[in-house]
Every structure is written in structure tokens, then in C-alpha cells.
N, C-alpha and C positions, 0 to 999 in steps of 0.2 A: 486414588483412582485404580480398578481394577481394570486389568485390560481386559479377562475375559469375560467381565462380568458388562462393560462397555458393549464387546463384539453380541455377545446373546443377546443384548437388547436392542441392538442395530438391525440383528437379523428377524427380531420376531417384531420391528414397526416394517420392514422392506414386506415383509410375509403378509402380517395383515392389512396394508394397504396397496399391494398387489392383489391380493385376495377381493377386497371390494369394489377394486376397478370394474370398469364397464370390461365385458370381452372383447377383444382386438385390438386393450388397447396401445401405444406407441411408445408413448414416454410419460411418465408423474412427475411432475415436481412441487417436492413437499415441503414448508418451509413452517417454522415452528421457532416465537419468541419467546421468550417469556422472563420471571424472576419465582421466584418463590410467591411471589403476591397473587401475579396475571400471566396469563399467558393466550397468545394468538396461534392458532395451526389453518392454514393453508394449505390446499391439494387444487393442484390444475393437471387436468389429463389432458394427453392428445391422443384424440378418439382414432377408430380405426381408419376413418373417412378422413382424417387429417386434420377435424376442426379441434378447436381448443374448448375444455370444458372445462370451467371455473368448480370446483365446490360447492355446494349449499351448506355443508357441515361435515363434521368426521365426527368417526364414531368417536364416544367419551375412553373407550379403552385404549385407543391412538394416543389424545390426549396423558392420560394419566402415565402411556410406556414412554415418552416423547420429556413428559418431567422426572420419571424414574432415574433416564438416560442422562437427564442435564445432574442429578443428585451424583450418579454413580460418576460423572465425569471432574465431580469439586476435587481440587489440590488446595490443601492447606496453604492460605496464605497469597493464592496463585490467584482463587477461585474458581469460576468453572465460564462457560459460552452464555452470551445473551442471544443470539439466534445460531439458528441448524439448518441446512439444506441439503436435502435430499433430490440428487439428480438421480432417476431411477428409468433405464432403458430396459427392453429384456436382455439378460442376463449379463447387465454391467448394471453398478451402481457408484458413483461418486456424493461422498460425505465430507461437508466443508460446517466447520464451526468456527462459527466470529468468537473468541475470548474478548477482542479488542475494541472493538469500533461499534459506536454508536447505533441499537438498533431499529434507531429510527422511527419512533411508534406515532403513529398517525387514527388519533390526536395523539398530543405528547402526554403520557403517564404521568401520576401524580409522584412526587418525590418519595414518596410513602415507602410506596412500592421498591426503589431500591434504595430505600432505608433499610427496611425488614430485610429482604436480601443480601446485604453489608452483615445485618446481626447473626443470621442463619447462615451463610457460607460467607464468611466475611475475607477481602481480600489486603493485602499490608498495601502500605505506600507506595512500596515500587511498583507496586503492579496495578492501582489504578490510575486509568489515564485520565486525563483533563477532563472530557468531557464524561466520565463518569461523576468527579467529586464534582462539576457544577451541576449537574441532576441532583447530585445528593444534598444540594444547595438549592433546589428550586429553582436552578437557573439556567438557561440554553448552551450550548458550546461553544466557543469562540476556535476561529482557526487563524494563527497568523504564523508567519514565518520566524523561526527559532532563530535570535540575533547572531548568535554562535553555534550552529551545529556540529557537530561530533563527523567525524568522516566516517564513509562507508567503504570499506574491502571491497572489494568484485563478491565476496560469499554473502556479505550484507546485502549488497546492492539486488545479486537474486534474492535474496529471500522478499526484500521489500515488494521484488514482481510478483513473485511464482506464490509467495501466501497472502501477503497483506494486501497487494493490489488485486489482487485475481479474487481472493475472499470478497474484499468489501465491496465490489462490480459485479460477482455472482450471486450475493446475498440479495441487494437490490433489484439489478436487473429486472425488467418485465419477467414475467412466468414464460415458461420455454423457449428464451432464448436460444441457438444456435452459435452465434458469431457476436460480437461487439465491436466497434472499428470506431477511432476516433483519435486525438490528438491532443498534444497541449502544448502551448507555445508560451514564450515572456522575454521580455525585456525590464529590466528596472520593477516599476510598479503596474506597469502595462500588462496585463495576465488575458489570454483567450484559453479559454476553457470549455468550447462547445456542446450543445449535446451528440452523443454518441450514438453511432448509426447501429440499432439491433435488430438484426436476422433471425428470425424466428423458425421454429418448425412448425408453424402451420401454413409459412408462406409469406406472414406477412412481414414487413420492412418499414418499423416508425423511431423517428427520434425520443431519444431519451437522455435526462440530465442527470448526471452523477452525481449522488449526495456529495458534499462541500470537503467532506474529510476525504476523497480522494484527490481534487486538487491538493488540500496541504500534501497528503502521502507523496504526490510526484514534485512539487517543490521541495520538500527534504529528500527527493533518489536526486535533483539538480545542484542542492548545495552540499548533500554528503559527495556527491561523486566531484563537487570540486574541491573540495576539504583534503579528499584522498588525493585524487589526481593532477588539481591544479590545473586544469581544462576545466571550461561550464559548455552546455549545450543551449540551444535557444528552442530548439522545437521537437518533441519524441510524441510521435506516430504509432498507436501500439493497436493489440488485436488479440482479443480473449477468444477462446473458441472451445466449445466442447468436444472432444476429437475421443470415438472409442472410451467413455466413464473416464476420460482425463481432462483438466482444464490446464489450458496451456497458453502459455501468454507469448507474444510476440510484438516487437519492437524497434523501431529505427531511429537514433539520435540524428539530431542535425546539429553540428557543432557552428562551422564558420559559415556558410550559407546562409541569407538572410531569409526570415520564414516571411510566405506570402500571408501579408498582416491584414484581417476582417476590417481595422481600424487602426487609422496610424499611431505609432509609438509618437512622444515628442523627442525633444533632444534632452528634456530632464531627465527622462528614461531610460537613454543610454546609458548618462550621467551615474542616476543611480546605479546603475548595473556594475557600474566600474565601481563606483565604491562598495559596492557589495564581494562584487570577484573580481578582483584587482587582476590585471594580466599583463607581461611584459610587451603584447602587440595586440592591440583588440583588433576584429577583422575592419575589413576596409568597409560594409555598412557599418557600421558604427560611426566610424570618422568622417563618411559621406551626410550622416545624419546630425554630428556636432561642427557641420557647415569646416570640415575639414581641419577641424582642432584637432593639436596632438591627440593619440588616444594611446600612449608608450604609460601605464600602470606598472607598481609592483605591489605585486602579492602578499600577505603579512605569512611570512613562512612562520610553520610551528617547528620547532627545534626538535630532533630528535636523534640519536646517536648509529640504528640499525633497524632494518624491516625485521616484525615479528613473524613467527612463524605462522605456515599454514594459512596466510592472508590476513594474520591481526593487524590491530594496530600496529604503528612504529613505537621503538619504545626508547627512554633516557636513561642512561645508567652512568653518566658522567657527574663526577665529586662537582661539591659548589666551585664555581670561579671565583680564586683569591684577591678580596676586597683591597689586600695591599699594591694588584697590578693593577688601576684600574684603565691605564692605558695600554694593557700589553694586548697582543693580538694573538687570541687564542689559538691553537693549533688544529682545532678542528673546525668544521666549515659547514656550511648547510648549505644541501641542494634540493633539486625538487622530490628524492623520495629520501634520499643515505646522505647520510653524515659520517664522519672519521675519517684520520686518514689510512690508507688513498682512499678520495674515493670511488666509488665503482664509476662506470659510464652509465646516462640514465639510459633507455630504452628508446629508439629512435623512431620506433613506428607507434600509432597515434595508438589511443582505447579503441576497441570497436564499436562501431557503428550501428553493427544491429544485432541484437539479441531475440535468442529464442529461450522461454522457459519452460519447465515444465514442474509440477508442485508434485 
């Protein structure tokens, strides 16, 4: 991937889709899928009067600078974006490319399409996700919770907001969204995942449902952040906004306070819960819920010797334990982040609460 050769074609699709706009007018937003096969481009203006104006077609030169851009962006082995969106105000413009996430094509493409795509910018195993190799299978995406997930750092845990989540809810989103506001709450198997309330710049204010792979994304920020931290949350309140060509996310956990539930949890739900994120006190909902059974859990700690730097993983650098003691009782010890002796003190004030991000 060339950078500058990236930046030139950025600036001559901003150029000539400013240039064809109506006069006066507010904001574009330009959104452009495709594969090597097919591709979709999208243009919604907000006129000078404020109303919203869909598209009939874009010119074929858009097109063609729009697949040049997706060419000039392929990494060996990486591959390159399934869609682009172009937020274009005057003289700000924000560029978001999905690599990741399903881009949804309604109707759904034929497998063909990112078969040829795989041959011509073909991407390795790590780097395609699930619901790419079931496309490349003919077959829809499945989303479910990862039995073991990998813990997230606080540097993970932003990025999961500030790219992946704010990508995949700017991608879809209705055309000239403003603001997005909405929630996600769980217990056990109990999941509410509402549609989300989007503010527009023409005024208007309608519900809208978040494709399926944004719930999984915030179930894996609820089990990476207990993996790390050993706290789970039950309900995070967030808010995507367009502020000055930045997308910026905003967020508030709700850890021990019970979330006000659409529909009630059962007591299997708690249940599950605790077997899922085992805790030495669940809150007192909970145990109000399992009709006042104990709810004293422990955690299945991961062993680990010292915190890595920079906010990595923790890491083990201790020799195997000698098979001939098998009664002895080892001299280092595991707590909820450091292990060795001594160990440190852990940290006595809680994660925070609410997060602001910015991509």
C-alpha cells in the first residue's frame, strides 16, 4: 500500500464529488462496497434547505477512482476494505474503512464474488474472519460467544470502541446520521440489544437496529474486559457522534447496579452468568434473583508470573513445577493481576465507569 498514492485518490474522489454536488450544499455522505467482482457507491446530500437527497447514480469516473482506491489499499496477505465511508462537511472530511466486518449487501452476493476477490487480493488465515470464510462457503455468518476469550488491556479495550465499534455503527448507520445513542445490557443468556436512537442532520430522529456483529463486538469488550480485569459489567450505554470530521464514541459501564430490564431475566440467567464469570461476591441482584442462594463464586484465575509492558498481556516465565514435589506448595502465588513473591498490592479503586473515545 502506498501512502501517497492512497492520499491522491482520496483527494481527487472528495474533489469530484464535491464538484457534482447540488450548490449550498451541507454535508455528503459517501459510501462505496464492493470486491473485485461488484461494487455498490452511494451519495446522500444534505441540501442547502437542510433536506436530505438520496442519489439517482454517480458518475462511472467516482466509481472506477473509488475501486482504484480499494486496489491501491491491498497489503499482501492482510487484503484490503470491503466498504469506505466518506463523511464529507465543508472543509472537514472523515474516512473510515471496514477491512473487518461484514458488508452486508442486501440482497446478499453470490459467493462467486468473494471467491474471485480471495484469488485477486487474496487474504492468509489470520486475517480472515468468520464470516468471511462462511461467504466463501455459501453460507451466512453465525455470531456466538467465544467459550474462552483472550483478555483485553485498557489499549485493546479502546481500540475495540474508537475502530471497530464506531466503524461498524458508522458504516451502516442511516445516511447523515449526527449522533447514535443506545445500550446493551445481559445477564447469562438474557441479551437486550435495542434499536438505536439516530439523530440526523436533516432533523429527523428514527430507530435503527445494528447489524448482529455489533452485539458479538460488545459481548467480547464484556468478556475481554473480565478476562483482564476480573470484574464483568451488566449494561454499557454508549454514543457515537460526529463532532468537527471526528467520530467519537462515548460510554458508561454499569457494573453492580441492576439494569432496568425490557424483560425479565430468570434465575437460570444469573445462574449462567456466574458460570460464565465466576466472582467472589456477585451483587446482591443477583442473589435477590436466585431467591437468596448463596452467590460467593470463584474465578478460574489464569496463572501468570508479572504484568507486561505497555498494557500487554501478563506474561509466565516460570520453569515447569517439579513432578517429584507433588505435594509441595509452591512459593509463588496468584492474585487477581501479579503473581511472585512479594506480591504487589492490587489497586483498590474500581475500572472506570465511563469512557470517552476518540479514533
Amino acid at each position: 500500500m502506498s501512502g501517497d498514492r492512497v492520499a491522491e485518490l482520496e483527494g481527487r474522489i472528495v474533489e469530484l464529488v464535491q464538484r457534482t454536488a447540488p450548490p449550498g450544499w451541507r454535508r455528503i455522505d459517501l459510501r462505496c462496497a464492493a470486491t473485485v467482482a461488484v461494487s455498490e457507491v452511494t451519495a446522500t446530500v444534505l441540501a442547502a434547505d437542510g433536506t436530505a437527497v438520496p442519489s439517482e447514480g454517480v458518475p462511472s469516473q467516482l466509481t472506477d477512482l473509488l475501486m482504484e482506491l480499494r486496489r491501491a489499499h491491498y497489503e499482501p496477505g492482510r487484503g484490503t476494505w470491503f466498504s469506505a465511508l466518506f463523511l464529507i462537511e465543508p472543509g472537514v472530511v472523515e474516512r473510515l474503512y471496514n477491512w473487518d466486518f461484514d458488508p452486508l449487501w442486501a440482497p446478499p452476493i453470490p459467493a462467486e464474488c468473494y471467491q474471485r476477490d480471495q484469488v485477486v487480493m487474496p487474504r492468509a488465515p489470520e486475517h480472515t474472519p468468520a464470516w468471511l470464510a462462511a461467504r466463501l462457503e455459501g453460507r451466512g455468518p453465525e455470531y456466538r460467544p467465544d467459550p474462552d476469550p483472550e483478555p483485553l488491556n485498557p489499549v485493546q479495550q479502546m481500540q475495540l470502541m474508537t475502530h471497530d465499534l464506531a466503524m461498524l455503527l458508522a458504516d451502516h448507520a442511516p445516511a447523515l446520521w449526527r449522533r447514535l445513542h443506545g445500550y446493551y445490557q445481559a445477564v447469562g443468556d438474557h441479551v437486550e440489544f435495542p434499536p438505536v436512537t439516530v439523530f440526523s442532520d436533516d432533523g429527523t430522529t428514527r430507530p435503527w437496529t445494528p447489524p448482529a456483529a455489533a452485539g458479538a463486538l460488545l459481548d467480547r469488550l464484556r468478556a475481554g474486559m473480565y478476562a483482564f480485569e476480573g470484574g464483568v459489567w451488566s449494561r454499557f450505554e454508549f454514543q457515537v457522534r460526529l463532532d468537527n470530521g471526528r467520530v467519537i464514541v462515548d460510554g458508561t459501564y454499569q457494573r453492580d447496579a441492576e439494569p432496568a430490564w425490557n424483560t425479565e431475566p430468570s434465575a437460570d440467567d444469573v445462574r449462567r452468568e456466574l458460570q460464565r464469570f465466576p466472582m467472589e461476591q456477585a451483587p446482591d441482584w443477583m442473589s435477590r434473583r436466585l431467591g437468596g442462594a448463596a452467590t460467593r463464586t470463584f474465578r478460574k484465575a489464569r496463572v501468570f508470573d508479572h504484568a507486561g509492558s505497555d498494557g500487554a498481556r501478563p506474561s509466565v516465565s516460570r520453569p515447569p513445577w517439579p513432578p517429584t514435589r507433588p505435594n509441595a506448595s509452591p512459593s509463588t502465588c496468584t492474585t487477581r493481576r501479579w503473581c511472585g513473591p512479594p506480591a504487589p498490592t492490587p489497586p483498590t479503586s474500581s475500572p472506570p465507569n465511563a469512557v470517552t473515545a476518540y479514533r
